[in-house]
N, C-alpha and C positions, 0 to 999 in steps of 0.2 A: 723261527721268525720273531724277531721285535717287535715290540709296542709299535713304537714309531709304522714300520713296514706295515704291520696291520693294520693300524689305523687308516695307513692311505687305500687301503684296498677294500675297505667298507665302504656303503655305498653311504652318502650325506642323509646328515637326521632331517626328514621330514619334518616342518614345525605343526605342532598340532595346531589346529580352530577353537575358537572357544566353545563352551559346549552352548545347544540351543537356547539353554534357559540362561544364559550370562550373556549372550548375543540380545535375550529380547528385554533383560535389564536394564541394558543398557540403551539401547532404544527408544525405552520406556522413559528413563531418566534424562537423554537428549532432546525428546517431546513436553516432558514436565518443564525443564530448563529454561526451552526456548518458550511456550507459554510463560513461565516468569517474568522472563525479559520482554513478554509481548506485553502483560499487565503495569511493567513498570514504563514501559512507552505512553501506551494508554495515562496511565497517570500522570505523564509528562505533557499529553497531550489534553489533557484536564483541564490542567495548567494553563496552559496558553490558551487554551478559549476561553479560560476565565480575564487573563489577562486582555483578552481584544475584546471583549464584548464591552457593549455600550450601557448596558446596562444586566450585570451577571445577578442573577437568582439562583441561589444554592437549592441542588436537588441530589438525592441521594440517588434515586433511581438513573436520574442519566448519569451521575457516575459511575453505576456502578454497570451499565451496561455499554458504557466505552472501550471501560477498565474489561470485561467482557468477552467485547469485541475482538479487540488488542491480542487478549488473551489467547483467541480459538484462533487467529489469524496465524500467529508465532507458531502457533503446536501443528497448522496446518504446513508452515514451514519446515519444521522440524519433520514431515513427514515427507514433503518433495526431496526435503534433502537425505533421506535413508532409503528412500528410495531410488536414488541415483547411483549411489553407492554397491545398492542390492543388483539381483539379473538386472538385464533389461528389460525384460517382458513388466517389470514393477516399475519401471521410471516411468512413463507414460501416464500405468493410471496416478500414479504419486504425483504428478503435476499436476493432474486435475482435480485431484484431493485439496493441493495444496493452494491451486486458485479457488476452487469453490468455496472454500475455510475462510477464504480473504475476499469475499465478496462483500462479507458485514461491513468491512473498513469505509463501502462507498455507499452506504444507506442513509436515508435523509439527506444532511447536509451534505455528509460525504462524497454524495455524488456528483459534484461537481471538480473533486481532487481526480475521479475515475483516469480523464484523457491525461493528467498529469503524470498519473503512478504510471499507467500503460504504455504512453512515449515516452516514459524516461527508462524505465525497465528495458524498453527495446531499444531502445540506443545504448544504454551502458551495458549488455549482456549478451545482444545478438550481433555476436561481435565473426560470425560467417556470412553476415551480410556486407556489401559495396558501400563504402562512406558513404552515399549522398541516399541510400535507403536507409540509413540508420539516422541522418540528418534529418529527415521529413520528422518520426515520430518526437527527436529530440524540440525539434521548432514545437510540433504540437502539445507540450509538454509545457513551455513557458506562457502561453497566454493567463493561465488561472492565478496563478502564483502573482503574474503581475496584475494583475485586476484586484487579488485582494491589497495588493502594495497600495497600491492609488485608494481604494478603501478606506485603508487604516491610516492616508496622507489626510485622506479628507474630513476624518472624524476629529483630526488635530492628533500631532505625535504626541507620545508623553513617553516616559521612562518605563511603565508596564506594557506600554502596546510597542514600541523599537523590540525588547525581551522577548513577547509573546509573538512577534512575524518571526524572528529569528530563530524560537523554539520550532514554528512551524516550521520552518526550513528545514529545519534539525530532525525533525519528527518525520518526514515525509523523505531526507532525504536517505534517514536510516531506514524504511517502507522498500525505497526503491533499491539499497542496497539488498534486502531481505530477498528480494526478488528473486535472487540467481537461480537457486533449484525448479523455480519454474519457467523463467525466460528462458534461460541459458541453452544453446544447444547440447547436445548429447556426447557427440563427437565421436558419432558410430557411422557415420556418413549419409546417415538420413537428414533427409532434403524434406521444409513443409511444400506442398502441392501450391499449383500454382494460386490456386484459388483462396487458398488460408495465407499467401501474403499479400493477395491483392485485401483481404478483409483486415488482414493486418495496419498495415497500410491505410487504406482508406477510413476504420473505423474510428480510432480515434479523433480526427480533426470532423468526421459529421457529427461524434460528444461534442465535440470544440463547439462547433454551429450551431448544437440544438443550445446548449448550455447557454452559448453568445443571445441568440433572441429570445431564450425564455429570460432571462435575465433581463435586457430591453424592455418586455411585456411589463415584468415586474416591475420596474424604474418606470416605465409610462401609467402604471397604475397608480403606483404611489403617489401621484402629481395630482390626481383626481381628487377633487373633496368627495367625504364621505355625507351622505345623507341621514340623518335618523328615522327614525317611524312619524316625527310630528311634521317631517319635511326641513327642519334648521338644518344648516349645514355645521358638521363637527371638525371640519379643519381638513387636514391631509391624512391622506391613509400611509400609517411607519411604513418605511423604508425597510423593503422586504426583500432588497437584492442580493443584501449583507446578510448569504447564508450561515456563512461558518460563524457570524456574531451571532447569530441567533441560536445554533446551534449551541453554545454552552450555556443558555439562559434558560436549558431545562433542565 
């Protein structure tokens, strides 16, 4: 018998796996990675609340727990997304690993981006939903974005605030990009219950609402003169509706 003959009569080489400790290497190094990349967001995002704010005062601590922030959110990504990869039985809790990680994103100021990142995430990702269920979360997605446009129309455009909207854009829409390992569905044919998309669904736009009139409270407060302790009035109380200005003034 020939080479040739023989060869076809072997069974095909198995390709080997790598072994366990070059698998969690590796793992290790796509979690460090993607934290990199979340800290140089963060930094990016530094940036541009420096540039929109009305009045920025440099502080090391809120930088450096943005930069932080950023950081644990990426690595939180980097872990929905190996877990997607892994069984199944690990994508699940790896999505909620990977949301929880990214909660900081919407602390303080933050939490007024929440209804944006979450309707845009499920409109660009939850792509086994009917067009017009992916349109609701997408609509509830633009009110914020545009409410700080008219903001930063109103404080007067200049050359760093056009930059720093536009970073924002940038900043949030690379967030909602990051998304996918925890939007995304599975494509194992599981279905959410009907109840996780009705809260789907409805959650975002009652942010939208609560955001809308605490926001009002705040702009009607603002209007009010403040009093001092001898009874003189000291003028208007700042304008406290301009979260995310405020937010880099720490």
């Amino acid at each position: 018998m020939d080479t040739i003959t023989l060869a076809q009569t072997l069974p095909p080489a198995v390709p080997r796996r790598p072994g366990l400790m070059l698998r969690a290497l590796r793992a290790a190094g796509g979690v460090v990675a993607c934290a990199v990349a979340g800290a140089a967001l963060g930094t990016v995002a530094r940036w541009w609340m420096r540039l929109l704010a009305d009045d920025p005062e440099f502080s090391w601590s809120g930088t450096i727990a943005i930069v932080v922030v950023f950081a644990v959110a990426g690595a939180g990504h980097a872990v929905a997304a190996l877990a997607r990869q892994a069984r199944r039985q690990w994508a699940t809790p790896g999505r909620v690993v990977g949301a929880v990680l990214a909660l900081g994103l919407f602390g303080a100021a933050g939490a007024v981006m929440l209804p944006t990142v979450a309707g845009g995430s499920l409109a660009l990702w939850r792509r086994d939903w009917p067009r017009w269920a992916r349109a609701l979360p997408a609509v509830v997605a633009l009110p914020v974005p545009v409410s700080i446009a008219e903001e930063a129309v109103d404080a007067g455009l200049t050359t760093g605030r056009v930059l720093g909207f536009f970073l924002f854009l940038a900043t949030y829409g690379v967030i909602i990009r990051a998304m996918q390992p925890v939007a995304a569905p599975l494509g194992d044919g599981w279905r959410m219950p009907r109840w996780g998309r009705i809260a789907a669904v409805v959650g975002p736009p009652t942010s939208v609402c609560h955001s809308a009139d605490e926001r009002r409270w705040r702009n009607r407060s603002s209007r009010l003169p403040r009093t001092s302790s001898d009874g003189a009035s000291s003028g208007e109380v700042p304008d406290s509706a301009r979260l995310v200005w405020r937010s880099c003034s720490t």
